[in-house]
C-alpha positions as CSV (number, residue, x, y, z in Angstrom):
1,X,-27.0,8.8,-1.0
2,X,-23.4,10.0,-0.2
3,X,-20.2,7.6,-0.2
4,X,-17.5,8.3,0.8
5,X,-14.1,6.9,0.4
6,X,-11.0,8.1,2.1
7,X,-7.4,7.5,3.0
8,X,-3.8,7.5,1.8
9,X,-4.3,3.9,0.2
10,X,-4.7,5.1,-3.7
11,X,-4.8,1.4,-5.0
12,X,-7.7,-0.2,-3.2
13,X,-9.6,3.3,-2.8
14,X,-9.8,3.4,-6.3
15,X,-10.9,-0.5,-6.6
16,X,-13.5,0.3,-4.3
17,X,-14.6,3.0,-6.5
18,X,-14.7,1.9,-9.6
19,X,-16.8,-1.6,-8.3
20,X,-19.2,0.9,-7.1
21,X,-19.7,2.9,-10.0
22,X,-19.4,-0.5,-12.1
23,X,-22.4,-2.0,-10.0
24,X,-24.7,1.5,-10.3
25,X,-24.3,0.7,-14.4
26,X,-25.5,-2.6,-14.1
27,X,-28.6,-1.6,-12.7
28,X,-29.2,1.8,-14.1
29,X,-27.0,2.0,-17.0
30,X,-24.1,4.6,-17.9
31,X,-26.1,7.4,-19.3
32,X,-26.8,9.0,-15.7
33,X,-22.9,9.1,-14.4
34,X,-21.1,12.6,-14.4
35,X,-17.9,13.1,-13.2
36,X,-17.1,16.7,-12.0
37,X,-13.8,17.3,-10.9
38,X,-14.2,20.6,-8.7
39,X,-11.1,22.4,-9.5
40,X,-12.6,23.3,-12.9
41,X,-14.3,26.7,-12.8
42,X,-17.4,25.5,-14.2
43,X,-18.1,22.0,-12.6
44,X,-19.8,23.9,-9.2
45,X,-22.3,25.2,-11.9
46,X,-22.5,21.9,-13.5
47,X,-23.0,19.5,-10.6
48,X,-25.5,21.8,-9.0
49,X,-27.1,21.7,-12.2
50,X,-26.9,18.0,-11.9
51,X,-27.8,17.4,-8.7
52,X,-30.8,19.7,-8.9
53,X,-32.6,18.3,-11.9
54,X,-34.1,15.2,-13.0
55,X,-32.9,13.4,-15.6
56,X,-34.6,12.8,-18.4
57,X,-33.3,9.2,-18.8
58,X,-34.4,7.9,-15.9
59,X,-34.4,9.0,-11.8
60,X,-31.2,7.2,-10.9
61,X,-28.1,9.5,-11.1
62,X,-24.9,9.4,-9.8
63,X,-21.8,12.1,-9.6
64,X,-18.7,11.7,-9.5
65,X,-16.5,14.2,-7.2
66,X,-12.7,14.9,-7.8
67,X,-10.6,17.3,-5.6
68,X,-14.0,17.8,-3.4
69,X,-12.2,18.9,-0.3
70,X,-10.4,21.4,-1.5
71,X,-13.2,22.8,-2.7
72,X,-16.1,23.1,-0.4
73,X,-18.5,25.5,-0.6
74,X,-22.1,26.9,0.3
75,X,-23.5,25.3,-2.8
76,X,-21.7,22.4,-2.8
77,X,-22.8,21.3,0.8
78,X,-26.3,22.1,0.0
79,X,-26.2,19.9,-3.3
80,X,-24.8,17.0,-1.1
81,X,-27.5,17.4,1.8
82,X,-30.1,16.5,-0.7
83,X,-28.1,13.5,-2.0
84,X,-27.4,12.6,2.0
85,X,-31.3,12.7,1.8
86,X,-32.5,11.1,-1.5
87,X,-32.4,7.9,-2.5
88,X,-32.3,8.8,-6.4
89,X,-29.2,10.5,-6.4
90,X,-26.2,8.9,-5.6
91,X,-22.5,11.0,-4.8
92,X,-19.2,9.0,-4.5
93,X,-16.5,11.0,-2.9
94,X,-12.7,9.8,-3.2
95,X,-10.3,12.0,-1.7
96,X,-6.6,11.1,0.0
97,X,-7.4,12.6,2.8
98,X,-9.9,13.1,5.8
99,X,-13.3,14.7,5.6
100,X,-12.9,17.9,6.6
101,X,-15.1,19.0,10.0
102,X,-17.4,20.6,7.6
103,X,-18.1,17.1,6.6
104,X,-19.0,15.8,9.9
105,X,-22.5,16.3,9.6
106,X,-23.0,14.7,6.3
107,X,-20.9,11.6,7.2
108,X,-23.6,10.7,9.3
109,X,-26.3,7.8,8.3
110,X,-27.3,6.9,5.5
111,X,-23.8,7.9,4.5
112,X,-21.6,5.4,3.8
113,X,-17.7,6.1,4.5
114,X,-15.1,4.2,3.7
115,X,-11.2,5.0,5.4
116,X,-8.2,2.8,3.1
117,X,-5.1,3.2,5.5
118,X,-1.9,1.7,4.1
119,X,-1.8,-2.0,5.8
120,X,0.6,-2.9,7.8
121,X,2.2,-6.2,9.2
122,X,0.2,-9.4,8.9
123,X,-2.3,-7.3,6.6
124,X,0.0,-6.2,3.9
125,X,2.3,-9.1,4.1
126,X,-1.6,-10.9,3.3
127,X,-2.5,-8.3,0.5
128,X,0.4,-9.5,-1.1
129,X,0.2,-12.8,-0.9
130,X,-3.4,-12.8,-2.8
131,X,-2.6,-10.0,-4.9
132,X,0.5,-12.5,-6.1
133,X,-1.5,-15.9,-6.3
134,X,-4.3,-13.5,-8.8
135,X,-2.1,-13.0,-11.1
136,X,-0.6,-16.2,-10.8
137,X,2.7,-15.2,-9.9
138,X,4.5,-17.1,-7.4
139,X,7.4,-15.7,-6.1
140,X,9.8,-17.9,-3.9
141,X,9.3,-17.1,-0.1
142,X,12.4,-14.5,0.0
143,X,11.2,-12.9,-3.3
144,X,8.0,-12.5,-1.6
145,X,9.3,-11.2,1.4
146,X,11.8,-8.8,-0.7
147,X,9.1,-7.8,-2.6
148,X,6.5,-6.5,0.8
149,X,9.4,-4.6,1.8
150,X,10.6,-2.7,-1.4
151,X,6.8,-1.4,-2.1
152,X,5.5,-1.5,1.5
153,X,3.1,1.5,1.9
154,X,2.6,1.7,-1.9
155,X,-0.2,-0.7,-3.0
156,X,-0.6,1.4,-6.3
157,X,3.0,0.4,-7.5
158,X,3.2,-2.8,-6.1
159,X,0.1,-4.1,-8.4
160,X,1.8,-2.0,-10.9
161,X,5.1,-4.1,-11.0
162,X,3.3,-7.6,-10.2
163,X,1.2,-7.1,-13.5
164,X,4.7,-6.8,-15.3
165,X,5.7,-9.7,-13.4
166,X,3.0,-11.7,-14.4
167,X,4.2,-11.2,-17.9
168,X,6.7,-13.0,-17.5
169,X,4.8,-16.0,-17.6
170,X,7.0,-17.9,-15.1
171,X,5.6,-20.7,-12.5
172,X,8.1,-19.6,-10.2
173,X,9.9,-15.7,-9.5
174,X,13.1,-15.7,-7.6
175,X,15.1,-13.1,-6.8
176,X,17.2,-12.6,-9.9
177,X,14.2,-11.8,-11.4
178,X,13.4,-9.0,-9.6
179,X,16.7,-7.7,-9.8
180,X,16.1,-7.9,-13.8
181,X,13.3,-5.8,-13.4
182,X,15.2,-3.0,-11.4
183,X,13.5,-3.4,-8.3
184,X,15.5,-2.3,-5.0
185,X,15.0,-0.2,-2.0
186,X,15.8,3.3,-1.2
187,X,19.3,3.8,-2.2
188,X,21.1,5.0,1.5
189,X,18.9,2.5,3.4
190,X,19.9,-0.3,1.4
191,X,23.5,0.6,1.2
192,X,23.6,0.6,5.3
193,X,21.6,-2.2,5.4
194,X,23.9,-3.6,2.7
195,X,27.0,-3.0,4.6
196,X,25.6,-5.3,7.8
197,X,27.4,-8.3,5.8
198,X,30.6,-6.5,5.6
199,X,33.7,-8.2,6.3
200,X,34.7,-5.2,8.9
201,X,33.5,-5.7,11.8
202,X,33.6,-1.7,12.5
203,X,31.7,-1.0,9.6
204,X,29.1,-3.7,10.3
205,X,28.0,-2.2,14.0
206,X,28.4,1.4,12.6
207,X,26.0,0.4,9.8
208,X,23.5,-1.5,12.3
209,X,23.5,1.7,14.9
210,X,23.0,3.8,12.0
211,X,19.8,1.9,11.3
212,X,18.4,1.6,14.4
213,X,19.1,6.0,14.8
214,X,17.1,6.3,11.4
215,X,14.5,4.2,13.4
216,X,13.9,1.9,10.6
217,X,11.5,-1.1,12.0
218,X,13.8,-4.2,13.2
219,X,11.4,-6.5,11.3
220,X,11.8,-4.7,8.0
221,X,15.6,-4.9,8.2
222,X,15.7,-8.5,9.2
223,X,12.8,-9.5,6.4
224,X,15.1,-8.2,4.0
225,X,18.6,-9.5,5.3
226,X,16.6,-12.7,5.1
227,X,16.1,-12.7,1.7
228,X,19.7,-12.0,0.6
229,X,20.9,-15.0,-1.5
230,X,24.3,-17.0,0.5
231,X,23.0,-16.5,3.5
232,X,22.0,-19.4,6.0
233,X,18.8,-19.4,5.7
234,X,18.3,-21.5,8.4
235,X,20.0,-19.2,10.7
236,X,17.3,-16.9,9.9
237,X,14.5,-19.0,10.5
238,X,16.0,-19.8,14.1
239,X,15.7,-16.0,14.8
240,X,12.2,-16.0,13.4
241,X,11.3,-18.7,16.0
242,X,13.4,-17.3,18.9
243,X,11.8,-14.3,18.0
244,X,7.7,-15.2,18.2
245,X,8.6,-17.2,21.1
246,X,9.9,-14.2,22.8
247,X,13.3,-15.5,23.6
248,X,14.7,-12.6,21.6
249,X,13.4,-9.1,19.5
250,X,14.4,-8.3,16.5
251,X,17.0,-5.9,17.4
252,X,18.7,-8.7,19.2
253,X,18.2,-11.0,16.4
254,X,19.9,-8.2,14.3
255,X,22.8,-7.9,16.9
256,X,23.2,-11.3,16.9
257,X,23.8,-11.7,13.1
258,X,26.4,-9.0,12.9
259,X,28.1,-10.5,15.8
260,X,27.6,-13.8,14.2
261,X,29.5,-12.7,10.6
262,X,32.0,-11.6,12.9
263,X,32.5,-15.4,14.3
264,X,32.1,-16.9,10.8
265,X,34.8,-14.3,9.3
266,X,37.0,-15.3,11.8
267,X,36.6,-18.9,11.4
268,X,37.3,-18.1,7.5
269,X,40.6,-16.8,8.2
270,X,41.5,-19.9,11.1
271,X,41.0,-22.3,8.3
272,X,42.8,-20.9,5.6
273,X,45.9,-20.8,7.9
């Protein structure tokens, strides 16, 4: 049997992975498992070696293959044809990217394939959520939304950081503790879309035009400007609802904020007169 697991998602490629090679030791133990990473000069050899010979522990056996696209050869293919074909030896493939068109033949049943893209919208925002209630850390709804957008697209170190979290043996995480921990978004995005709560109005448009020329998604800015302590939040949940009911977008929503600190700073200054 072949397997093969693909895709940019490192974090739950890997998972995947290593629950299948944990199940194949359950059943047939950890004596038959090789892994062969194919960069090495002698693993070809090795795996052919493998794959060609019974083992004298038992008939199950199961390889596996590191850096296997890159490396494709004659003898490789012809040592995974007979594992696409046999039901006693078992190769798990786990590669960032794409099978190759060379592979297109072999992806075909009994193979099993596997793509891990990076999630996006409601999926993310849900891998979050249970990945957080696992470890029993429960982050405030702006920590939780501050915490999608400074790892989104990187599973790997958003697990990472959530197990240090967990450590901290807290029932709730707000965002002062993230900050304690160092977490923040890419340096220039953050300081344009810091400067949206300037008190110059100039600077405020310039930074949101900015923004929307770097095409940064309108919902990642406003998730984020959301979760910024002193504001109203509110405000921000009246965009959210004007926003799913279609009334406005976000980029409206966005416009409408700068414009409203603009109103609020003014009102600011008529009182203190």
């Amino acid at each position: 049997m072949l397997i093969v697991l693909y895709g940019p998602d490192a974090y739950r490629r890997h998972r995947k992975k290593r629950s299948i090679i944990d199940e194949f030791t359950k059943r047939h133990g950890a004596l038959n498992v090789r892994v062969f990473d194919l960069l090495e000069e002698s693993a070809r050899a090795r795996f052919s070696e493998f794959g060609n010979s019974e083992s004298i522990f038992g008939s199950a056996r199961f390889a596996v293959l590191e850096n296997t696209f890159d490396s494709l050869d004659k003898l490789l293919i012809e040592v995974m044809k007979k594992a696409h074909a046999s039901s006693t030896l078992t190769v798990l493939i786990s590669e960032s990217a794409s099978p190759p068109k060379t592979f297109d033949k072999l992806l075909r049943p009994p193979t099993l394939q596997q793509p891990f893209l990076l999630l996006e919208g409601q999926e993310w925002s849900q891998f979050v959520a249970r990945e957080t209630k696992n470890r029993n850390v429960a982050p405030t709804p702006r920590a939780l939304a501050f915490l999608e957008e400074v790892y989104r697209g990187d599973s790997w170190r958003l697990i990472t950081e959530l197990d240090k979290i967990s450590s901290l043996q807290k029932t709730s995480i707000d965002e002062e503790d993230l900050e304690a921990l160092g977490l923040e978004v890419a340096p220039v995005f953050w300081e344009l879309v810091s400067a949206l709560r300037s008190s110059d109005e100039q600077k405020r448009l310039k930074a949101l035009e900015m923004v929307f020329a770097a095409n940064e998604p309108p919902a990642k800015v406003f998730n984020i400007i959301s979760a910024w302590r002193g504001l109203d939040g509110a405000q921000f949940a009246s965009y959210d609802r004007a926003v799913k009911s279609g009334k406005f977008d976000y980029e409206e929503a966005l416009l409408d904020f700068v414009i409203q600190t603009k109103r609020s700073s003014e009102a600011r200054g008529r009182s203190a007169i």
